[in-house]
C-alpha positions as CSV (number, residue, x, y, z in Angstrom):
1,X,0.0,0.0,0.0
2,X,1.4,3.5,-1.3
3,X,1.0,6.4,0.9
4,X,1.8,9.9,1.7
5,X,0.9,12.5,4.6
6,X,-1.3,15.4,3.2
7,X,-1.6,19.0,5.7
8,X,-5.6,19.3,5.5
9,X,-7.0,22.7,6.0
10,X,-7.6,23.3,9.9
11,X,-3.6,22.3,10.2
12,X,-4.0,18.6,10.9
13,X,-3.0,15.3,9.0
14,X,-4.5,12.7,6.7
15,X,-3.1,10.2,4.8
16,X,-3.5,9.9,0.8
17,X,-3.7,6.3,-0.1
18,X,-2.2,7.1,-3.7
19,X,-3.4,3.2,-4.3
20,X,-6.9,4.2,-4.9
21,X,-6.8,7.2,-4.8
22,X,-8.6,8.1,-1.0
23,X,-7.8,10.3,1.6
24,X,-8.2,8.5,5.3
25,X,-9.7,12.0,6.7
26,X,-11.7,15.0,4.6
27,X,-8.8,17.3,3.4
28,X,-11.2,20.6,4.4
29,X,-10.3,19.1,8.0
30,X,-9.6,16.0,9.4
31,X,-9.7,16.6,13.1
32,X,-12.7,19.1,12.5
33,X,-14.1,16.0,10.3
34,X,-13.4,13.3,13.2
35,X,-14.7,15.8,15.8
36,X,-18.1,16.6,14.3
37,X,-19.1,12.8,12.7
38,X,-17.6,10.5,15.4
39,X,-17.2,12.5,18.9
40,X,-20.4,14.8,18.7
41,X,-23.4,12.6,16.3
42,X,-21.2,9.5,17.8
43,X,-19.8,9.0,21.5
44,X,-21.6,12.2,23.1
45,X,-25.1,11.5,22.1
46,X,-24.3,8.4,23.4
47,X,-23.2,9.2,26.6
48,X,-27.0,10.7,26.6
49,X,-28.5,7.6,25.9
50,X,-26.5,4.3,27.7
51,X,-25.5,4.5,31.5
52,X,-22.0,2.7,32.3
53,X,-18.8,2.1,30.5
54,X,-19.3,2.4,26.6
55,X,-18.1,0.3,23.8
56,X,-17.2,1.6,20.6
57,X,-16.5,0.1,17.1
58,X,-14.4,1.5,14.3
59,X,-15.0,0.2,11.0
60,X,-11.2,1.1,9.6
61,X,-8.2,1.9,12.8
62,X,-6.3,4.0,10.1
63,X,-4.6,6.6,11.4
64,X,-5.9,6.3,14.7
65,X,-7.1,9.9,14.8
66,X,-10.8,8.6,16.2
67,X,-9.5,6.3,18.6
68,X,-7.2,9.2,19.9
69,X,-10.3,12.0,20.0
70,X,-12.3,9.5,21.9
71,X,-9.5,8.6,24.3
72,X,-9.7,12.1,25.1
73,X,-12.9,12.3,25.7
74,X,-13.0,9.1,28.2
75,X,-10.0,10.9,30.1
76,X,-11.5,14.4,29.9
77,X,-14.9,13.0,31.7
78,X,-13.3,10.1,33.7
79,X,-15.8,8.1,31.4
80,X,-14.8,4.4,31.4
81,X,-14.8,3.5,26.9
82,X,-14.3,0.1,25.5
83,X,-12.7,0.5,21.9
84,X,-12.7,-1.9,19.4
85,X,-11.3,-1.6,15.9
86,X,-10.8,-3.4,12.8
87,X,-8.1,-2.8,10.2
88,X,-7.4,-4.8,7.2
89,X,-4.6,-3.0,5.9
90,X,-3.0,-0.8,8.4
91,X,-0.7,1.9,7.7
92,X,3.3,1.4,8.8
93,X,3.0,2.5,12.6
94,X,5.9,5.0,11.9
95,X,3.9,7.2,9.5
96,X,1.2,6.3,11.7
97,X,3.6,8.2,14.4
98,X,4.6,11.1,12.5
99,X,1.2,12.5,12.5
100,X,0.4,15.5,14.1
101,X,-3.1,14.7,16.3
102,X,-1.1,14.7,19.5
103,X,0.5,18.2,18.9
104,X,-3.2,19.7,17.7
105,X,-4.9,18.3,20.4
106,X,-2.3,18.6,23.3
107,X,-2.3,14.6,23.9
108,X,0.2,12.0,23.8
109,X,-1.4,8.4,23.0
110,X,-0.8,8.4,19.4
111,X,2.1,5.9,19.6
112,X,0.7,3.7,22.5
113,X,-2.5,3.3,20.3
114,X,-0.2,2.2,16.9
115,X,1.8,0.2,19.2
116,X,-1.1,-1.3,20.9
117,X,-1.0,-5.4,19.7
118,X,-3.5,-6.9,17.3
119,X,-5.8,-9.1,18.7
120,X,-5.2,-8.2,22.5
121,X,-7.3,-5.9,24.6
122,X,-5.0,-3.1,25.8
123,X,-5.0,-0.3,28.6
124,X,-4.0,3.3,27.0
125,X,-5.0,4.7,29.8
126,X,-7.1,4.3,33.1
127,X,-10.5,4.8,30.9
128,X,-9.3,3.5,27.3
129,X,-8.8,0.4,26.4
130,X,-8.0,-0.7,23.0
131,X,-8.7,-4.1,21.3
132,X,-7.4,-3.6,17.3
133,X,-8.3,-6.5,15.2
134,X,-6.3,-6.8,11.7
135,X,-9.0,-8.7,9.4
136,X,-11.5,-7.6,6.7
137,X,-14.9,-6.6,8.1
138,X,-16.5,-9.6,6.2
139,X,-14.0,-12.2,8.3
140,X,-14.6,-10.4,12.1
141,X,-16.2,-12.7,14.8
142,X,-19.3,-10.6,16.7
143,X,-17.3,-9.3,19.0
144,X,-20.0,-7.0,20.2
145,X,-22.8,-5.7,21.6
146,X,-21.9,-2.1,20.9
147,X,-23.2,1.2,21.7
148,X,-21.9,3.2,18.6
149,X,-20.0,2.1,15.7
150,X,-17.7,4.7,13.6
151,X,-18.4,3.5,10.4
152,X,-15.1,5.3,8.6
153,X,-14.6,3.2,5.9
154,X,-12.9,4.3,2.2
155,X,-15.7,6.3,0.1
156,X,-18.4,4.4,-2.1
157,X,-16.0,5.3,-4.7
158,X,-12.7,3.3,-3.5
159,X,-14.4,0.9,-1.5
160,X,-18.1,-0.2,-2.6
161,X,-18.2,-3.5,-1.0
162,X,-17.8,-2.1,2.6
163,X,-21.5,-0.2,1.8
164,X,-23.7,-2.5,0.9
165,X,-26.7,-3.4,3.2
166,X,-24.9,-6.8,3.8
167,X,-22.2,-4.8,5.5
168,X,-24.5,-2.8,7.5
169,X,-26.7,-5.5,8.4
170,X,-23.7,-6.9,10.3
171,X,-23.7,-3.8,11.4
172,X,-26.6,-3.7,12.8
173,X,-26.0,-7.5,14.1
174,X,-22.8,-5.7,16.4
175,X,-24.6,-2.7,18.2
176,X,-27.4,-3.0,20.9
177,X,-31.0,-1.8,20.4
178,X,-30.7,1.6,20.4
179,X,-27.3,2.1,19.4
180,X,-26.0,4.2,16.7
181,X,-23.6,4.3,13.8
182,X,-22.3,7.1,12.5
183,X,-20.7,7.9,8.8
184,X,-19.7,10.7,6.6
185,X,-21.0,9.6,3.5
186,X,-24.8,10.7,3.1
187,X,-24.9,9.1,-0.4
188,X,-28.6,8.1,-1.0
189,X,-27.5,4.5,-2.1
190,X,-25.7,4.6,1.6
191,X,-28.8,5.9,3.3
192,X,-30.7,3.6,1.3
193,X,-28.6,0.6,2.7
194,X,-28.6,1.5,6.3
195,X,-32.3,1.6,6.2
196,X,-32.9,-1.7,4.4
197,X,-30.4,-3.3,7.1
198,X,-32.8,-2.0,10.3
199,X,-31.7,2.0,10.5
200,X,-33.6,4.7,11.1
201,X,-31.3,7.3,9.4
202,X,-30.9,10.9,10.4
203,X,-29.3,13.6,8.5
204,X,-27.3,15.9,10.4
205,X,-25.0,19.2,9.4
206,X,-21.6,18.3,8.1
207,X,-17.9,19.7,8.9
208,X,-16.7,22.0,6.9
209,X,-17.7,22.0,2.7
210,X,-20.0,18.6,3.9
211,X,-23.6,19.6,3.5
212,X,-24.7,16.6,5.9
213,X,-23.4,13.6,7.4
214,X,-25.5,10.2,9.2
215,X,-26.3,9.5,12.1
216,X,-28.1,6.0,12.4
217,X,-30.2,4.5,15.2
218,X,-30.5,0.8,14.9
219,X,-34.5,-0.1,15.6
């Protein structure tokens, strides 16, 4: 896999798979991006709904900028967070470490997530833990029930077999009633999908120069 580190526009990183031509984060922002799909739509309104410790799913580890946002929010609020992600083609963990999250957000887990071992729950810190699974979506074992799932695959464009309503249906197998994925593609196809596999699908305001984004509420 060919890649190179793009400066998006609020300052922060993403990576350009030059492969197939997709950007792991929007290049108008990727933390602003991360911050306004996963963390508000996602893990907050969650926090709202479920009492206890949360578990969270990331459909695609990549750069690990998600996982880090929400380890900062489980330390910020003392808020216990379960984290489980699947990667089928991760990045090297040295570019993964020369990313700039932990300067622009004033953390330091970056490395400690790329470092964490696949397969292998792992403490990040007293409220994080990190289980990173290195497979293909299709081949994953339920590992759930989940409260939210950050569905951050590759665009319909690069990746079209991770957003079919077979995909979200196992999906929707992973979270528990009530639970929510969230995504920032708003494709109609996409919407479409989510709601043939169970979802009732909400469309919210988008980050910057994205008109809306999903949030999803399995039934």
């Amino acid at each position: 896999m060919n890649t190179q580190v793009v400066v998006t526009a609020d300052g922060s990183h993403s990576i350009l798979n030059t492969d197939i031509g997709q950007h792991y984060h929007s290049i108008y922002g990727a933390i602003q991006e991360s911050e306004r799909v996963f963390i508000e739509l996602g893990l907050t309104y969650a926090f709202t709904l479920f009492e206890g410790p949360i578990r969270v799913f990331e459909m695609g580890f990549g750069t690990g900028l998600n996982a880090l946002m929400t380890t900062r929010e489980a330390m910020r609020l003392h808020h216990p967070i379960d984290y489980v992600a699947v990667e089928a083609y991760p990045i090297d963990p040295t570019a993964g470490k020369s990313l700039n999250y932990d300067g622009q957000l004033t953390t330091f887990w970056l490395d400690d997530l790329h470092d964490a071992p696949w397969g292998i729950q792992t403490p990040i810190t007293p409220y994080f833990t990190l289980t990173k699974y290195r497979t293909p979506i299709q081949a994953l074992p339920n590992v759930g029930p989940f409260h939210v799932i950050y569905y951050d695959a590759f665009a319909p464009e690069g990746q079209p077999e991770l957003w079919t309503t077979e995909i979200f249906e196992q999906m929707a197998s992973m979270l528990r009633p009530g639970g929510i994925l969230t995504t920032y593609c708003s494709k109609s196809a996409v919407q479409r999908n989510l709601r043939d596999a169970g979802f009732l699908v909400e469309k919210h305001t988008g980050p910057a120069r994205k008109r809306e984004v999903i949030r999803a509420i399995r039934l």
